[in-house]
N, C-alpha and C positions, 0 to 999 in steps of 0.2 A: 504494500500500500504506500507508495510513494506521497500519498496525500499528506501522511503525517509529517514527510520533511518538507515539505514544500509550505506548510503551517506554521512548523517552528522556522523557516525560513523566514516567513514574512513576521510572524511577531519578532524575532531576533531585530528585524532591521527597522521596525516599528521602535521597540523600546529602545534599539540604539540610536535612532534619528531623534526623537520626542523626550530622551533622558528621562528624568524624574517626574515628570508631566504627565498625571492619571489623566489613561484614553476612554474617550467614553462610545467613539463608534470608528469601524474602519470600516471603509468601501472597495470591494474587492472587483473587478473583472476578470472574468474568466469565462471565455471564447467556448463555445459550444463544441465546436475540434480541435480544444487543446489536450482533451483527453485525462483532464483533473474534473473527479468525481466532485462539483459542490456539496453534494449532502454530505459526502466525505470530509471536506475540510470543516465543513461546520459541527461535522462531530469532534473533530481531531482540537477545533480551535480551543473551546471549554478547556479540556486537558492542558493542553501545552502553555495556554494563556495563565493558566493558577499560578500564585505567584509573582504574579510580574505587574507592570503596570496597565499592562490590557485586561488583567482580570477584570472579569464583567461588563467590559466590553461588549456594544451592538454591534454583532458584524454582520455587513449588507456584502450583496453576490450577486452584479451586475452578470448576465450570460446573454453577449454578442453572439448571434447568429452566425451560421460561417456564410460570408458571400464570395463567389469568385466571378474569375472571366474566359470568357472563352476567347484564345489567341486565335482562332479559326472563322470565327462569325462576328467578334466584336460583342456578343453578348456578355451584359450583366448578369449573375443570377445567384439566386439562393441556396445552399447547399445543406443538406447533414450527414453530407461525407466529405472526410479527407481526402479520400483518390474520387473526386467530381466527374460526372460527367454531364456533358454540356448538352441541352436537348437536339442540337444538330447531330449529336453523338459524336464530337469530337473529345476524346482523351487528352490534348491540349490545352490543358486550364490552368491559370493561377490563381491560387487560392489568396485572396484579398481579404480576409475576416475571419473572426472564429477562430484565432488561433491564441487569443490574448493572455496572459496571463501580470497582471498589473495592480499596485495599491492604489488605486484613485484618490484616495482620498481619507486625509484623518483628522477627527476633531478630538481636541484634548478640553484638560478641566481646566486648564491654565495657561495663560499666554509664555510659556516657556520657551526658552531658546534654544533654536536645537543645536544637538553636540558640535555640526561644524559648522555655525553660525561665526562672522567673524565676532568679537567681542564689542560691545557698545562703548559710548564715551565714559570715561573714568569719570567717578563723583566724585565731588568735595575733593 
């Protein structure tokens, strides 16, 4: 189940971006044929998240559809396969979507700065 490093993947880089900064929601994408189980990582996240400052954490699961193109026809189109095929029935497609795996997006509890933020003006 690969789902599980790819969880502690993403909180690792969350609590290492966000530092000390309790997260209250992360926004995940993941592409419909990137081939990571969502229900999966939302099982895995609870676990890996205890502990840390994502504990308790909402976590959302944007899932991009996969869309490709056909190099043959010029057609756009919508896919839920990885090897596409194209309704001209050309085998020549790239696959333009659906492959994503991305943190969109994270709100914290506090306007913290993150670990490589340059340092602000000195006070006093």
């Amino acid at each position: 189940m690969h789902e599980l490093s790819i969880t502690q993947s993403v909180v690792a880089a969350v609590t290492q971006r966000m530092r000390d900064a309790p997260v209250r929601r992360i926004r995940l994408e993941i592409g419909r044929l990137s081939g990571i189980v969502p229900g999966s990582v939302r099982f895995c996240f609870e676990l890996v998240a205890a502990g840390t400052t994502c504990e308790g954490a909402e976590l959302e699961i944007d899932e991009p559809a996969g869309r490709a193109h056909c190099r043959t026809c010029g057609a756009d189109f919508d896919t839920a396969e990885v090897l596409a095929l194209c309704d001209c029935g050309s085998a020549d497609v790239e696959v333009l979507g659906g492959t994503e795996l991305r943190i969109r997006e994270v709100e914290v509890g506090s306007c913290a700065r993150p670990a490589d933020a340059p340092a602000g003006p000195a006070s006093g």
